[in-house]
Phi, psi and omega in degrees: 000118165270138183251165176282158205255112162283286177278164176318181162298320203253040159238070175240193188233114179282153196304319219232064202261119197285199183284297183308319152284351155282340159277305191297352166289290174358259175317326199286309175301324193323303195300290194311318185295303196294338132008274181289338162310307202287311184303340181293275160003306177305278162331280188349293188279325169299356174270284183311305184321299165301355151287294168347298183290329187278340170315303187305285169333298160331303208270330165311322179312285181322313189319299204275315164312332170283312185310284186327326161314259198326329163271335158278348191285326198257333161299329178288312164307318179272355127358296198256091186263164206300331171281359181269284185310310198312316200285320165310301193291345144291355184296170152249160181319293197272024112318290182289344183267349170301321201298285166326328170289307201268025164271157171307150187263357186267345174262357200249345141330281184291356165256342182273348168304288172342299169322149158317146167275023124316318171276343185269349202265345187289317170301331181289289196293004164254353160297153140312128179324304169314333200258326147007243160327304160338293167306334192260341154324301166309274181001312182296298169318295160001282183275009182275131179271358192254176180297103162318332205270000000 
């Protein structure tokens, strides 16, 4: 293992060294070792300060990626407005799930969300299974409070 040279070349400490010359080796490095301490020391927090920031960066992102979750989540809702839903929710069942079945399925979600859940489940059961199961998945997703990811 080697250490780095403090004092110049032409400071070194011969073997057979008194005391007084071993503080004046001393002292002469001293400025130069707390030097490199500090410059280490330095390097150090510039090093951890960039992992910070890239960490920061890192969580903005996840930030602005959850708002956008969060604005499709309150667009998708507001998709089924309350005069949409009213006409629906007056419907008979087996009237209305044709109609839903041929909707984009994040709006024929979001109206049956909207519905009593009496009505909405009359409607369901009056679906394809499949298409269903589709819906009701959104609906699930929809209404989930934690983080999907």
């Amino acid at each position: 293992m080697s250490f780095p040279s403090f004092a110049g070349p032409a400071e070194t400490l011969p073997a057979s060294a008194s005391g007084d010359e071993i503080e004046r080796f001393c002292t002469n490095i001293q400025d130069p070792a707390r030097d490199r301490r500090y410059a280490l020391q330095r390097q150090q927090l510039v090093d951890l300060q960039s992992d910070i920031d890239k960490r920061i960066k890192l969580l903005e992102e996840k930030r602005a990626e959850y708002e956008g979750w969060l604005k499709r989540r309150d667009d998708f809702v507001a998709k089924a407005t309350d005069g949409v839903v009213e006409i629906y929710s007056k419907m008979k069942p087996d009237g209305a799930a044709p109609q839903l079945t041929d909707m984009p399925p994040d709006l024929a979600a979001a109206i049956l969300m909207k519905l009593e859940p009496k009505q909405s489940s009359l409607i369901l059961s009056e679906m394809d299974a499949k298409v269903a199961a589709n819906l009701t998945r959104i609906m699930a997703a929809a209404a989930r409070k934690t983080d999907p990811s």
